[in-house]
N, C-alpha and C positions, 0 to 999 in steps of 0.2 A: 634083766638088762645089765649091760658093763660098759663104765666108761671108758674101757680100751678100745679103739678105732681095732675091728675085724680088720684081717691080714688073711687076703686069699693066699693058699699054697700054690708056691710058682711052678710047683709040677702038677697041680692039677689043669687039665685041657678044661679052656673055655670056648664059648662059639666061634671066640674070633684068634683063639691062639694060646701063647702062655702070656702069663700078665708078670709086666715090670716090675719089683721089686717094690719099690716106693708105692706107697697105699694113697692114692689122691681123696680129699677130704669129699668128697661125693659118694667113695665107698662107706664113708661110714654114714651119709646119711641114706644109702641104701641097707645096711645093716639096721637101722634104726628104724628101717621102714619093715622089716622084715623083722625085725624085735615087736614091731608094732602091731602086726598082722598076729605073730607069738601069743600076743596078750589078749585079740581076739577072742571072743569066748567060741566052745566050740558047735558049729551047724548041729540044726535042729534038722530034723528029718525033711523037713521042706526044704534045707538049706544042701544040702548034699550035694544035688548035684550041681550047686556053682563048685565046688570042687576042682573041678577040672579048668574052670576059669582062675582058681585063685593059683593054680599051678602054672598057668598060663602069662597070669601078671607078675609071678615072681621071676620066669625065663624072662618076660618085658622088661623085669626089673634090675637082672643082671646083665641084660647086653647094652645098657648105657654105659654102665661101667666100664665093661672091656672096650667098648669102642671108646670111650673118651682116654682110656689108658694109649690105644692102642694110634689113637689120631693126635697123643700128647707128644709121642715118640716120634713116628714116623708121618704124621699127619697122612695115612694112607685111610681109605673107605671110609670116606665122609662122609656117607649115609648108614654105616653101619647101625646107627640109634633106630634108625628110619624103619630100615631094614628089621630088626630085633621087635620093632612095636608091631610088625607085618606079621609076623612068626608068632607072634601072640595073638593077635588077632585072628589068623587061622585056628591058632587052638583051642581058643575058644567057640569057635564053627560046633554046635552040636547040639543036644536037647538041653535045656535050660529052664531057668523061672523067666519070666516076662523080661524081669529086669537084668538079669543075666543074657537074655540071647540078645536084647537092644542094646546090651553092651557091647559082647562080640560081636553085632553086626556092625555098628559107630567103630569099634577101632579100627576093623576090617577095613572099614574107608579108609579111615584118618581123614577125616573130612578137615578142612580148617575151620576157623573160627566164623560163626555166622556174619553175615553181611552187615555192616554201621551205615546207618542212614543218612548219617552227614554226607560222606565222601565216600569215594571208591575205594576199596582195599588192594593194594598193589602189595607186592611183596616187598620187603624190606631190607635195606643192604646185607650183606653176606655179614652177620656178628663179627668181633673177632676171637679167639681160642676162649677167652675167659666167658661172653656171651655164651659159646656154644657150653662150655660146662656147667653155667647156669642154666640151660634148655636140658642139656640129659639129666642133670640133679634133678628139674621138673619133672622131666618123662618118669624117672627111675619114681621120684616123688608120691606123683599121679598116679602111675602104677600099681604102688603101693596103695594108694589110695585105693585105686579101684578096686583091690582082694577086698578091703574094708567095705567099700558098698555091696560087691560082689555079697560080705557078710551080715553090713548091716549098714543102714542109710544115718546113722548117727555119724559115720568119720566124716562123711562129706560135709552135714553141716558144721563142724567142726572145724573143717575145712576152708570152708565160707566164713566163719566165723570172722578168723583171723585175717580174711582179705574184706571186710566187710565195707572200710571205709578206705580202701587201697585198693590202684589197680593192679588187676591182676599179671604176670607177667606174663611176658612177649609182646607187650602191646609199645607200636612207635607213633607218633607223628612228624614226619616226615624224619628227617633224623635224630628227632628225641626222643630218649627210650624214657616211659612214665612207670614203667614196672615197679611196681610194690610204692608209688608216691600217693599221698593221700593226695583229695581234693585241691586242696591249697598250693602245696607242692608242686601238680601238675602243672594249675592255672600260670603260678609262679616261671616255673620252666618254660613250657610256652611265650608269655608273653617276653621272658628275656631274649627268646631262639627267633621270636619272630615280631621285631618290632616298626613293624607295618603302617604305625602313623609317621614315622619317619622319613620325610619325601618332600617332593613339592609338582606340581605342574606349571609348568611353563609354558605361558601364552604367548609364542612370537609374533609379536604386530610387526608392521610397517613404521611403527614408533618406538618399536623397543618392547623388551620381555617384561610380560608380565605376571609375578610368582602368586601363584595358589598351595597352600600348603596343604600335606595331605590332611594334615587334621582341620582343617578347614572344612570336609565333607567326612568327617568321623572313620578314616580307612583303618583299620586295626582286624589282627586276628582275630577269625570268632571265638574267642578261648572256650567260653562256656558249652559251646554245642562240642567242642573236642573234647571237652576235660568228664562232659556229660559222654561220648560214645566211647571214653576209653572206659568209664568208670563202669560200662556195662557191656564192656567189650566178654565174652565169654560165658556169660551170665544169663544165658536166655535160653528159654524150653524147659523139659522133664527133668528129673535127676539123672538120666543116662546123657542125654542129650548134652549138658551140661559138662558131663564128666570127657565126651568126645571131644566136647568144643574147646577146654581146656589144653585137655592133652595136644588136640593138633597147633593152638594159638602158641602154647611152652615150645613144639616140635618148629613148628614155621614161619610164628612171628604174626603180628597184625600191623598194618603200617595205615596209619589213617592220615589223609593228604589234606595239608593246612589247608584253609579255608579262608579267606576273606571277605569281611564285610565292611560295606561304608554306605551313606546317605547319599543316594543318587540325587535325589531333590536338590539336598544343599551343592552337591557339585553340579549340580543346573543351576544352582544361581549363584553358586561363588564365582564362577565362568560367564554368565552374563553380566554382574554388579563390575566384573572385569574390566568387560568388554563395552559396557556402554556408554562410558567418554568419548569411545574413538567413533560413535558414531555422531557424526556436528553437520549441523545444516549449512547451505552454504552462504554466501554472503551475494546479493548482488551488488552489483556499480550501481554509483549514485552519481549525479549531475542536478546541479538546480545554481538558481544566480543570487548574488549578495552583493547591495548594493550596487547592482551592473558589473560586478564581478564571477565568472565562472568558480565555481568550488563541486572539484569532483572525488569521488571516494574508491577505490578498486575492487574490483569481485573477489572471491574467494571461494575454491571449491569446499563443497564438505563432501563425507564418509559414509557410508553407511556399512554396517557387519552386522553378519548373519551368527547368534552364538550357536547354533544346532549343530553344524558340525566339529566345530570348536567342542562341545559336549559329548558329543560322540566318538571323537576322535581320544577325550581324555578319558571317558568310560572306559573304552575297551581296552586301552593301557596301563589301566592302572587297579584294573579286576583282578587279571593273574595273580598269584601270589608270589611269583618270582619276578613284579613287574620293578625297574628300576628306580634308586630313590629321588631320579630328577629325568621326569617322561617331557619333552619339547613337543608341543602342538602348535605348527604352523599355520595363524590366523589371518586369511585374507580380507583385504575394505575394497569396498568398492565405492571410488568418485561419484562424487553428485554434482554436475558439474552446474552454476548460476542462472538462474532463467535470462539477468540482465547482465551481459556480458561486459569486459573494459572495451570491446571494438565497436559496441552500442553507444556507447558513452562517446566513441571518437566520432563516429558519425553524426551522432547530436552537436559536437560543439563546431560540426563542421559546416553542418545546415543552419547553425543557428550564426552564423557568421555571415551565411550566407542570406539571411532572411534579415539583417540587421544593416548589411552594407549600405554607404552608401547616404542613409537616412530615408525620407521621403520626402516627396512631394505632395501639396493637398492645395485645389484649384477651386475656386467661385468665380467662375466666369471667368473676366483675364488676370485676374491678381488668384497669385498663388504665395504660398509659404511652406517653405520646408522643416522637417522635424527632423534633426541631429540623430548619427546613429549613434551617438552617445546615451541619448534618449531612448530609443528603441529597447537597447539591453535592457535597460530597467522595466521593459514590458513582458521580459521575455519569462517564458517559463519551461517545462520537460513532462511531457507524458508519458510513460510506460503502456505500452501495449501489451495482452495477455502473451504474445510469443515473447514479449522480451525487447524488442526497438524500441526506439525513443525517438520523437516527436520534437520538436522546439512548439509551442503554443506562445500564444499574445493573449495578454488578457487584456481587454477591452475596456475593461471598467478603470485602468490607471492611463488612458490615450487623452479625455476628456479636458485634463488641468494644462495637458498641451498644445488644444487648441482652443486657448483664450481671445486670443487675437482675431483666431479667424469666426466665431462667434460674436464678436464685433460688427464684425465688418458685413456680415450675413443680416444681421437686424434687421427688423422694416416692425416699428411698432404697431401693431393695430389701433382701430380708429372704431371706438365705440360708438353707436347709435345717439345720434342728439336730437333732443327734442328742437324742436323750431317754435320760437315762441313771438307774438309780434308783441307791437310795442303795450300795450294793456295785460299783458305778461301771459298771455291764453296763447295755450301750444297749438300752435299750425299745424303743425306736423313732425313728421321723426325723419331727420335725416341716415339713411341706414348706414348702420356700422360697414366694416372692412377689416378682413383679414389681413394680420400684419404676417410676416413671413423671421422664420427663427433657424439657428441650427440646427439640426436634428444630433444632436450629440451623442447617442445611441447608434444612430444607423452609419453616420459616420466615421466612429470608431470602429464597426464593425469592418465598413469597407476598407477603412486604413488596416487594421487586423488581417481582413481577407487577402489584401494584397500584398500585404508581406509574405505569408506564409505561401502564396501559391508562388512566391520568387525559386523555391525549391525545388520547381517542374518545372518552368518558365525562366529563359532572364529577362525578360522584358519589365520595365522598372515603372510604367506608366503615372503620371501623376495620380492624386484618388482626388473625383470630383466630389465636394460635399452635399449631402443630403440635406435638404429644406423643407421643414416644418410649415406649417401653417401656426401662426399666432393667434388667437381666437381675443376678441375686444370683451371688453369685460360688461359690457350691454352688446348685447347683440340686437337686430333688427328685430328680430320674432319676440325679443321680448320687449323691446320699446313699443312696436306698434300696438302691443294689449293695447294703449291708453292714445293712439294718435296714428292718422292713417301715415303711412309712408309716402314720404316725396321724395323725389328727385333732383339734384342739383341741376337746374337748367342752363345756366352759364356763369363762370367765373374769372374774375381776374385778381390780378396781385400786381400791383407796384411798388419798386423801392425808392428810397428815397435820401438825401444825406439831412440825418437830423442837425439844423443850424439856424442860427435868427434869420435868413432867405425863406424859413414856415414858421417862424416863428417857433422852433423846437420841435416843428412837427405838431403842435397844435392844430394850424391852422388845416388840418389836413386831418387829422382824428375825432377833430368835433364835427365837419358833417359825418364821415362816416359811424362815428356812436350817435348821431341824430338820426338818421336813417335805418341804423340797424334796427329791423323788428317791424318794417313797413310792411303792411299789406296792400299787396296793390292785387283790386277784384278785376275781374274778367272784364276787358272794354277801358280798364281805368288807366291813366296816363299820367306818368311818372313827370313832374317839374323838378326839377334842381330846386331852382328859389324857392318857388314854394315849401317844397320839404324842408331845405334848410333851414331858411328862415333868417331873420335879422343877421346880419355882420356886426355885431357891439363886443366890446371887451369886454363890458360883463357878462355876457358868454362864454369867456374866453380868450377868444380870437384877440391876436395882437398884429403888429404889422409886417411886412413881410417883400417877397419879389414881386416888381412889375414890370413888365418893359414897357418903358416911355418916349417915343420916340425910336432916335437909331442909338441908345443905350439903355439896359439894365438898372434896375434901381432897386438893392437888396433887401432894402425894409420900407419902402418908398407905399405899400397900400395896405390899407388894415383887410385882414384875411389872406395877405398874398401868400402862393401858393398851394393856395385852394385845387389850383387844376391839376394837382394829381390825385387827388378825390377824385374828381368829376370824370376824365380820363377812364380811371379805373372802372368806376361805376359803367358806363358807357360803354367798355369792350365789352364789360358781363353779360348786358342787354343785348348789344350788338351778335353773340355770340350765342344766347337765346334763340336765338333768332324772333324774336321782336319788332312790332313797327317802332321803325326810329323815326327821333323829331329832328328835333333843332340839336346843331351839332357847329363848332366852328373849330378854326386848329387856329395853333397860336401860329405869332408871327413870323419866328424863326422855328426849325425843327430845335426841340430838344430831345439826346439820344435814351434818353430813360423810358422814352415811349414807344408804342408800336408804331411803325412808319405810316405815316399817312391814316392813321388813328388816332391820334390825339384828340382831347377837346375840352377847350380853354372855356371858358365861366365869368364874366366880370361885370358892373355894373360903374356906370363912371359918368356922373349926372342924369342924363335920362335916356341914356344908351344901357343897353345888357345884352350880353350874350348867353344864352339858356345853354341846359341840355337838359333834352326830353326824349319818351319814346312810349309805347302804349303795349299795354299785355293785352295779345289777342289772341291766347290760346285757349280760352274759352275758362278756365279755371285757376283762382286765386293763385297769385305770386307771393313767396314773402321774400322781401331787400334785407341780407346779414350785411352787416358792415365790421370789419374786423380789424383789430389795432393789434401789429406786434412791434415788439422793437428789437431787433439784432442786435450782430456784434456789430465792433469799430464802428460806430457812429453812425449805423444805418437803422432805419424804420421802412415797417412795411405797412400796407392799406391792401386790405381785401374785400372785393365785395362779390356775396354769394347769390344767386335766384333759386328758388326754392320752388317748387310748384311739382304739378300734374303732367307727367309727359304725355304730349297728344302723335307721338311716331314723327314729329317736325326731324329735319338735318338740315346741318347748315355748312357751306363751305367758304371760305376766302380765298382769292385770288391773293398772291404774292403782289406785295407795292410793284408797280409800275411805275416807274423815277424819269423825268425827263425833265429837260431843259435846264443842264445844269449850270452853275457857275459856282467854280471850286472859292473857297475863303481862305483869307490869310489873315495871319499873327500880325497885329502891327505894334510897334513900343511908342512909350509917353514918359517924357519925362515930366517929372508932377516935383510940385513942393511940397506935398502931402505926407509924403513918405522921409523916411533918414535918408539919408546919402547911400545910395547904391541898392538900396534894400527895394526887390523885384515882386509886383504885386498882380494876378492876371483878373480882369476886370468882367473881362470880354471872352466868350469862347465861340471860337469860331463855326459857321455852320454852312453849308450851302445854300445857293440859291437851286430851287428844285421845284419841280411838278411832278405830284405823287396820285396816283389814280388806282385804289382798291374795289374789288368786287367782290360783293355778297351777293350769295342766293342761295334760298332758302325752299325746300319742298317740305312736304304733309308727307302723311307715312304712305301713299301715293306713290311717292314723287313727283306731283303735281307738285309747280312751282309756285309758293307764297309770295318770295319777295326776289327780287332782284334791282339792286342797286349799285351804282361807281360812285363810292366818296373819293373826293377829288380836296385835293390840299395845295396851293400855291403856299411854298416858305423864298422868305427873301435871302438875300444876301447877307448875311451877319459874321464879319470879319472880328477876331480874336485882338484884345487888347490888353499889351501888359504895362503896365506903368512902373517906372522903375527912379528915386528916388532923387532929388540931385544932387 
């Protein structure tokens, strides 16, 4: 070998011509390949007949040269290298060793480089002049190489040697050439040529863009699976195999198509964690009252987004490896529009004006009272219905505290069960209780409730009549009677009275009836005045009182006076029993505190008296209550009860019958009695009259018992006022 660079002679003919003067450094490492082949030791008898193959790679090994001469000058036949590998390969066409004819038959192809698993192999841009003299120095290289396998399978590995941790040349990805870079190198190159996390997606909402970065879902070159297919780009099969796939990869290049990868998952969810603010529920309207003040709130639609195509749409964007570094994916929402709308809300506060006007009315009979539509509001309330309307409601249970008044007025206390006890204190019997009658403040409220809200279908405003309870006594009948048969009130009276020294305070008039109360009078037996009463003494009680004497009044003029509105009273109860009656007298003049033509006066006045009597003949014990109340302003009452067995008896009165009247008059007196001018009335005036009543009486028949006309002559009694002088 010499280190002077071989100098073809320019007059010797080459395949493709005469060659340029100037020696390109490719001839000498053609010379060097051919020095190389020199040193070759020489074929064994086995080895012979590659002979004709190694005569064949060194014509392959020369026509790189003239054509890179020949395409440096005039850039004509650019496949002359092509061409020269073809021309060898043919001559190599013939009997061979194994590894010789799968030689010649591989170059015959020129097959290119086997297929890379990663990506598809496309060809690679057209080099420029320096590449292509890199690719013939291969061919011429390779060539070389080949006489060397052709001789002996030691050059190739040798071969291999020196690319062992380097790719081999002609290999690209996409426009980067990795020839002869180790590992590191490549990976290097790559990720500077294609840096693929650099990006973003862009989610346009209806509210505005929002950025997903590419590294956000890890998008970057696969570097490792390219730097892995370049690094065995050529490398694959037999030793002929190999030596083919070389040569065509140096002759045509391997171009392996960048490839990207990235975390689908994570861009499904960096695209949803995006997207799911913008989906918001929506708001309904609100309406409800405060303090009988309206307070309403507005609806609000919400969103909903689907992120799948949003996902989809940024997939398939941003997969290519030419995809841009800022992809727009238009994200549409869809409205969720309020179940309770703001026109729900206006309709409510429109019925509920209407449900409020006005006030109410609320009626017991003929007295009514009205409740303020001031009031009402404060009743008022909103219901939602599952579509979505609203309602005005009354609640019921706050109606109650306004109507105090008419709870009042409704009242009727019940009247519990009394025993009946005569005077020896042993119960006669039980007078039965009665239901008293109450508001019903429940069902009331309800109908004042109902009738507002039905004002919303209706205008009709009608008063609301209130509902009436029954009041229940706190002894009832059924349970009194366990211990005493039940009676019957058989006739009653009540008289008032003005408490004054004219009864002595009402004394004179309370102690028969507390003497009397608790009588029993047996079947047959006949009721006396005097006798029940008994003595008129002050240590009794009894003090002195009214009498008329004469044709004047005399105010405290007899002891017991006054007595006869006791007796009076007693006497209508009887009379109203329906009772045989006795002895009976009316007084002299009418007084109007009595029933007309019913009265009956009582008095004993040396060895005259006037009684009153009457006989129980209903067959079954009577018992005489006599009862003391005292009013307001100055008035007292007397009552007296009959108690007994009812035998189906009814009793009627005729209306007073009044005749033969003579009207009375006021007459004045001047007295010395009195101060000067000071006006005093003595006397009150009464008619003169004939009064004629009728009673009768039937059995539960109506067979008649009694029939009777009390009859009452009253005189003339003119009104007197004395007046001082």
């Amino acid at each position: 070998m010499t280190d002077t660079p071989h100098v073809t002679d320019p007059t010797e003919p080459t395949a493709s011509g005469p060659i340029e003067a100037a020696v390109d450094p490719q001839d000498a490492a053609a010379e060097a390949i051919s020095e190389h082949a020199a040193d070759v030791p020489e074929p064994t008898a086995d080895q012979t007949s590659a002979a004709p193959a190694a005569e064949a790679v060194d014509a392959a090994a020369a026509a790189p040269v003239a054509a890179s001469v020949e395409a440096e000058s005039a850039e004509a036949r650019p496949n002359a290298a092509a061409e020269a590998v073809e021309d060898a390969a043919r001559a190599l066409d013939g009997p061979a060793a194994d590894s010789g004819e799968a030689l010649a038959a591989a170059i015959a192809t020129v097959e290119p480089a086997e297929a890379v698993p990663v990506e598809t192999v496309v060809p690679s841009p057209a080099p420029h002049r320096r590449r292509r003299r890199v690719g013939l120095f291969a061919i011429a290289f390779v060539l070389g190489l080949a006489v060397v396998i052709g001789a002996s399978g030691a050059g190739l590995a040798a071969w291999d040697a020196g690319y062992a941790l380097r790719v081999l040349p002609g290999v690209h990805v996409g426009s980067v050439d990795l020839s002869g870079l180790d590992r590191a190198g490549a990976a290097a190159a790559l990720q500077a040529a294609y840096p693929y996390g650099q990006g973003e997606v862009v989610l346009r909402t209806p509210g505005g863009d929002i950025s997903v970065p590419y590294s956000a879902f890890g998008r970057r070159a696969d570097v490792d699976a390219l730097v892995d297919a370049a690094m065995t780009s050529g490398r694959g099969g037999d030793l002929a195999h190999r030596v083919v796939s070389q040569l065509g990869q140096a002759v045509h290049g391997v171009s392996l198509t960048p490839h990207v990868l990235l975390d689908q998952q994570a861009l499904a969810a960096a695209v949803t964690a995006a997207l799911t603010p913008l989906a918001t529920n929506p708001v309904d309207a609100t309406i409800s009252m405060s303090a009988g003040s309206l307070v309403t709130t507005p609806a609000r639609d919400g969103s909903a987004v689907d992120p799948a195509p949003a996902i989809a749409a940024a997939l398939a964007a941003v997969q290519p490896a030419d995809a841009p570094a800022r992809v727009v994916v238009p994200v549409a929402t869809t409205p969720i529009a309020p179940t309770v709308t703001d026109s729900a809300v206006r309709i409510a506060i429109y019925n509920a004006g209407v449900v409020s006007r006005g006030g109410v009315k609320v009626a017991f009979g003929k007295t009514s009272w009205t409740i303020r539509e001031s009031t009402i509001r404060t009743w008022l309330g909103f219901a939602v219905a599952a579509d979505g309307s609203i309602a005005p409601t009354i609640d019921a249970t706050k109606i109650p505290r306004s109507l105090k008044s008419v709870a009042k007025a409704v009242l009727s206390p019940a009247r519990s069960a009394v025993f009946l006890h005569a005077k020896s204190g042993r119960i006669f019997g039980v007078a039965a209780s009665a239901d008293g009658k109450q508001l019903d403040l429940a069902a009331t409220s309800q109908r004042i409730a109902d009738s507002l809200l039905a004002r919303m279908s209706s205008s009709a405003a009608a008063a609301v009549k209130v509902a009436v309870a029954p009041l229940p006594p706190k002894l009832t009948t059924e349970q009194a009677k366990q211990k005493a048969p039940v009676m019957t009130m058989l006739g009653t009276w009540t008289t008032w009275f003005p408490i004054s020294d004219h009864n002595f305070f009402g004394a004179n008039i309370w102690i028969p009836a507390r003497t009397i109360n608790g009588t029993v009078l047996g079947a047959g037996q006949t009721f006396d005045w005097w006798n029940s009463v008994g003595d008129v003494t002050p240590s009794r009680g009894f003090g002195p009182g009214g009498v008329i004497r004469g044709n004047h009044t005399d105010p405290t003029g007899a002891l017991g006076g006054g007595m006869c509105s006791s007796s009076t009273t007693l006497f209508n109860a009887a009379l109203r029993a329906g009772l045989t009656m006795g002895a009976r007298g009316n007084h002299r003049y009418y007084i109007n505190r009595y029933p007309l033509g019913l009265d009956a006066t009582v008095w004993k006045m040396g060895g005259a008296v006037q009684d009153m009597s009457f006989t129980n003949d209903t067959g079954h014990p009577i018992l005489i209550l006599g009862i003391k109340t005292v009013g307001s302003g100055g008035r007292g009452y007397v009552t007296y009860q009959l108690w007994g067995t009812p035998d189906g008896r009814t009793v009627s009165l005729s209306a007073p019958s009044v005749s033969n009247v003579v009207k009375a008059t006021t007459n004045t007196q001047t007295v010395g009695t009195l101060p000067h001018g000071v006006r005093q009335q003595t006397e009150f005036p009464s008619n003169e009259m004939d009064v004629a009543v009728t009673r009768v009486v039937r059995d539960k028949n109506g067979r008649v018992v009694h029939a009777e006309v009390w009859r009452s002559h009253y005189v003339l009694w003119n009104g007197i006022i004395q007046i001082g002088r």
